[in-house]
C-alpha positions in Angstrom: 105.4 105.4 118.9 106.9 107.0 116.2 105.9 105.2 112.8 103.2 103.3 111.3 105.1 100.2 111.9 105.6 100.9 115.7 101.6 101.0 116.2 101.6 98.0 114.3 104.2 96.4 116.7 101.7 98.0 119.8 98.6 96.2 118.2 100.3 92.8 118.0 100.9 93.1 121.8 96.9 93.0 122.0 96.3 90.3 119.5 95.6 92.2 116.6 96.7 92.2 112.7 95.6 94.4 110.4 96.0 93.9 106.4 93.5 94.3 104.1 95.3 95.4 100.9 94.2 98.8 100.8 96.8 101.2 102.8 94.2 103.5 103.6 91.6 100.8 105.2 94.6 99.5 107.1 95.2 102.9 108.5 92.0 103.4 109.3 91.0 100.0 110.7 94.2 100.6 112.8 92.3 103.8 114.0 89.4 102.5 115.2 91.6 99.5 116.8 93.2 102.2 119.2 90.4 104.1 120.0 88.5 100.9 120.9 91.7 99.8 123.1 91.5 103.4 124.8 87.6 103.6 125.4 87.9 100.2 127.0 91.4 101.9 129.4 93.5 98.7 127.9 96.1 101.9 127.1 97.6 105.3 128.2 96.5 108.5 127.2 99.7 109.1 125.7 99.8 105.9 123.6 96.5 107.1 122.0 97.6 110.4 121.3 100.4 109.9 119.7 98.9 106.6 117.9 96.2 108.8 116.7 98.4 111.3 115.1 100.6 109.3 113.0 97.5 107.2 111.8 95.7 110.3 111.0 98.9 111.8 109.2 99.7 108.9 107.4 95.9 108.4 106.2 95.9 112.5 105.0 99.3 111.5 102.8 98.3 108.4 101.2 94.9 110.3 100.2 96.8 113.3 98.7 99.4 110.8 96.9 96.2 108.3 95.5 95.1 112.0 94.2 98.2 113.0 92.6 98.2 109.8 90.8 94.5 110.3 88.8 
């Protein structure tokens, strides 16, 4: 995985759509998503890892642009 969109892509495969409204809630609803999915083995280590990381990436630079932007 390699972009938001990818783990999006991942989650559909499981039966799950996330969209709230709020980028940030997405990302981090997505988050918990994954880690639920891991903690019950459904995927790899490596999945998680990398889904993890480019959630919790994406989550620090939407909160550093909504800042830039008060």
């Amino acid at each position: 995985m390699k972009t938001i969109y990818d783990i999006q892509q991942f989650l559909k495969k499981f039966g799950t759509i996330i969209y709230v409204g709020d980028r940030v809630a997405d990302l981090e609803l997505m988050e918990t998503e994954i880690q639920e999915l891991y903690n019950s083995q459904l995927i790899e280590t490596k999945d998680y890892q990398s889904a993890i990381f480019l959630l919790r990436q994406e989550i620090v630079r939407e909160t550093e642009k909504r800042a830039k932007n008060k």
